[in-house]
N, C-alpha and C positions, 0 to 999 in steps of 0.2 A: 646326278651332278649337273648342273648347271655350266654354262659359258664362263661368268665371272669364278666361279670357283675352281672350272679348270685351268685358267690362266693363274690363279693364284700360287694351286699347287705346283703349275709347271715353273711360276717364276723362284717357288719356295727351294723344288728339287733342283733345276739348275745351279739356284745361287750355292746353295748347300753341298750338292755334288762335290766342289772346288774349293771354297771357301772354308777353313778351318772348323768349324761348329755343328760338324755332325747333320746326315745327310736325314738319316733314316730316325735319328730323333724328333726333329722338325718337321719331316712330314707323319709321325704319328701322331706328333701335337697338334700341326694344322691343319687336319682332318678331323681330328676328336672337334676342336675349334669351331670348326665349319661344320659339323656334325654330318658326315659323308665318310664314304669307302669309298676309296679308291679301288677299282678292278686291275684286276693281273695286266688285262688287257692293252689298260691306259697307261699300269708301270710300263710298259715297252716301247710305247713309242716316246716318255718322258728319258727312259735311259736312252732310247738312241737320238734323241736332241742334245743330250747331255755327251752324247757320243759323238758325234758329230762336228760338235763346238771345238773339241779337246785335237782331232784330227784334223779341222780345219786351223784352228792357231798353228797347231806345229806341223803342218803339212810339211816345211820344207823341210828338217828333221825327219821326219815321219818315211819321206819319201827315200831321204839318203839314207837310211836304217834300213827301211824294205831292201833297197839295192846292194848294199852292203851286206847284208846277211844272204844273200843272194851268191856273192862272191863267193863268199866263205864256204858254201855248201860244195862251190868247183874248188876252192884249196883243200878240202878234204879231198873230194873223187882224186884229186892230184899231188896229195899226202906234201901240203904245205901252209897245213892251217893255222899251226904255229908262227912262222914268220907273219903271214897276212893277218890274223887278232891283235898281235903287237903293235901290227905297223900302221892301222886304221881305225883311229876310237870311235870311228862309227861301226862298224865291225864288233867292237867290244860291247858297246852299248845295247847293241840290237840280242846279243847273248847275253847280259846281264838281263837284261827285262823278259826277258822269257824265264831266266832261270829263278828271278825273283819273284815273278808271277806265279810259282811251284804252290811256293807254302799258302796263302788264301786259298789255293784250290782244292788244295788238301784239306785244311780246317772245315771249308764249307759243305764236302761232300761227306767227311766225317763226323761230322757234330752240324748237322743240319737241324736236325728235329728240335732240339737243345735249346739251339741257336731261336728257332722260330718261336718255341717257346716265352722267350724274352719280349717277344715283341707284342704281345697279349697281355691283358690285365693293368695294374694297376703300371705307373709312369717311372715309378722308384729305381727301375733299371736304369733306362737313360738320362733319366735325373742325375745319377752318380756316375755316369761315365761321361757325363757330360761334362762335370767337375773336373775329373781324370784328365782331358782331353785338354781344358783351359789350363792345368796345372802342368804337364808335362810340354806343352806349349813356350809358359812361361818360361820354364827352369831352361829348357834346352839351347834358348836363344843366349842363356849367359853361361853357357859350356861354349859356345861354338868358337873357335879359332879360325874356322875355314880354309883351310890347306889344301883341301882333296878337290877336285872339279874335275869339268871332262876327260881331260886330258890325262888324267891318273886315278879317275876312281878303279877302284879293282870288283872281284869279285865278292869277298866278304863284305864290303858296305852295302855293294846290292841284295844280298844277300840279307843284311838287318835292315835295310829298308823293307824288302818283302817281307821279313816279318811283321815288323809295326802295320804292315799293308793286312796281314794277317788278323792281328789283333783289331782291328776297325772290323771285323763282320759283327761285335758285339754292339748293338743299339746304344748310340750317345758316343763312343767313342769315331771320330773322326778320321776317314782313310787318309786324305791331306791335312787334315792334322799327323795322323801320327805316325807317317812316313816322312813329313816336313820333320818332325819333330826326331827321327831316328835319324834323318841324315845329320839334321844337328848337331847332335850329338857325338855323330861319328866323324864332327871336323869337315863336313863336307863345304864348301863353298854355298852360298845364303842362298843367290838368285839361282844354281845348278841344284840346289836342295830341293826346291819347289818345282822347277823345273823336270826332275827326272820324277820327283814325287807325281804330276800330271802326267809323265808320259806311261808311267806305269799303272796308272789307270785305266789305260785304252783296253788290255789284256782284262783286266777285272769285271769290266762295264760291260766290253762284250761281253763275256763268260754269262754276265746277268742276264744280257737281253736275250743271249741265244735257250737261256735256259728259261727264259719266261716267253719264247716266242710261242712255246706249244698251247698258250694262256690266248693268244692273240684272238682266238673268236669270242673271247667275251668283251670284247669292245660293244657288241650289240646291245649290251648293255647300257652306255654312256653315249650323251650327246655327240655325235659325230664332229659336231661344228667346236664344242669344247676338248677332243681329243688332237682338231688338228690346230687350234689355237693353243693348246697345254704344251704344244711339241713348239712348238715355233718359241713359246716363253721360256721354255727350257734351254734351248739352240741359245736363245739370246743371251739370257741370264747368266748360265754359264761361260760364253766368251766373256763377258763382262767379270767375272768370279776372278774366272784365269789370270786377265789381264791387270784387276786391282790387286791381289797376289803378289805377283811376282812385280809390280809396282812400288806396295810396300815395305815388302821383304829387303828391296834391293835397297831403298832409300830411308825407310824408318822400321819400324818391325810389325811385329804379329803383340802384342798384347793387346790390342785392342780387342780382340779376336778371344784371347786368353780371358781377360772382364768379361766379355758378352759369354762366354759359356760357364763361366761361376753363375754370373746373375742368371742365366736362362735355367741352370741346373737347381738351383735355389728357388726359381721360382715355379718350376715345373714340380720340382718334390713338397712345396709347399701349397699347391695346387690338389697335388693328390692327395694328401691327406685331408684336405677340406673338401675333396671329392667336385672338384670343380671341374678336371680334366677326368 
């Protein structure tokens, strides 16, 4: 792997990371493309630019969540944990996204092999969940009413978000897709949809990089100068993802997003079958 083609991949995985249209379809296309492999090594430091990004946006969130759940841990030892979760929706928050982080981590340590299986051979997988992705996309932006937001979401919403968080370990299907697309669904408020949909990413990402960090000596593999330029694109890319997101979510919507993964899906499955990818 080359300089330009690490910067590529890194700007491919950042933008993707965030952005509706599937993370892990895109970089198996843009690699078959480039015709390279990507090393275990080099996914870790692309997840933790893509980590990084998501922590630095919502630092100040991030920070009042850590603190917050902090609290809560002394209302228990002081058997008042109930009054202090009601009365701090940063407090709730910070226990929702743990508790919605459960089910992907479930799915992936139990149908791991399954799972990796898909991500070999021919493109037909992520081609059709990529479909999947731009279609429940579409439909859920014209369910949404938006009622629920910070200040009331509860446990059960978190709850089906972590699962559509769940159902993105499958290739082509999108994890901000299809946590945006369950908060939708579930009436959540548009820009707090996208919004919790990123911050419940943090828990998932890590999980990835701590579990690919045992991979990290095969960087000796790859351009050094393209691993720390890959991470930097990624760091980038990604804040950029975040920020057009919740940009046009709040002010115009996601089908733009919904079109590019039809045509990406259609053209990825019409790819393989002429054996082009």
């Amino acid at each position: 792997m080359n300089i330009i083609q690490g910067i590529i991949i890194g700007i491919v995985q950042g933008l993707t990371e965030f952005l509706p249209i599937s993370s892990s379809a895109h970089l198996i296309f843009i690699q078959r493309l480039l015709g390279v492999q990507s090393s275990l090594g080099f996914d870790v430091f692309l997840h933790l630019g893509s980590l990084l990004a998501v922590l630095w946006f919502f630092k100040t969130d991030i920070y009042r969540m850590i603190k917050a759940w902090w609290l809560s841990i002394g209302d228990i030892l002081q058997h008042r944990f109930k009054e202090g979760f009601y009365a701090d929706p940063y407090k709730r928050l910070s226990w929702y996204v743990i508790l919605a982080s459960v089910p992907v981590g479930i799915i992936g340590i139990c149908f791991d092999s399954q799972i990796e299986s898909l991500f070999g051979g021919a493109l037909y997988a992520p081609a059709f969940f990529l479909f999947v992705t731009g279609t429940i996309l579409y439909i859920s932006q014209r369910m949404n009413s938006g009622k629920v937001d910070f200040a009331n979401i509860s446990l059960k919403e978190s709850l089906f978000m972590g699962l559509g968080q769940a159902c993105a370990i499958l290739p082509g299907l999108s994890r901000s897709g299809t946590t945006i697309a369950a908060g939708l669904i579930i009436n959540l408020d548009k820009e707090f949809a996208a919004k919790f949909s990123f911050i419940l990413s943090i828990p998932a990402i890590l999980g990835a990089f701590l579990i690919q960090l045992k991979d990290i000596g095969a960087i000796m593999d790859v351009n050094f100068t393209a691993i720390i330029l890959g991470f930097i694109a990624a760091f980038i890319a990604a804040y950029i993802a975040i920020k057009w997101v919740l940009e046009l979510i709040q002010k115009r919507s996601l089908d733009i997003f919904a079109f590019y993964c039809w045509i990406m899906g259609i053209l990825i499955f019409m790819g393989s079958i002429l054996n082009i990818f």
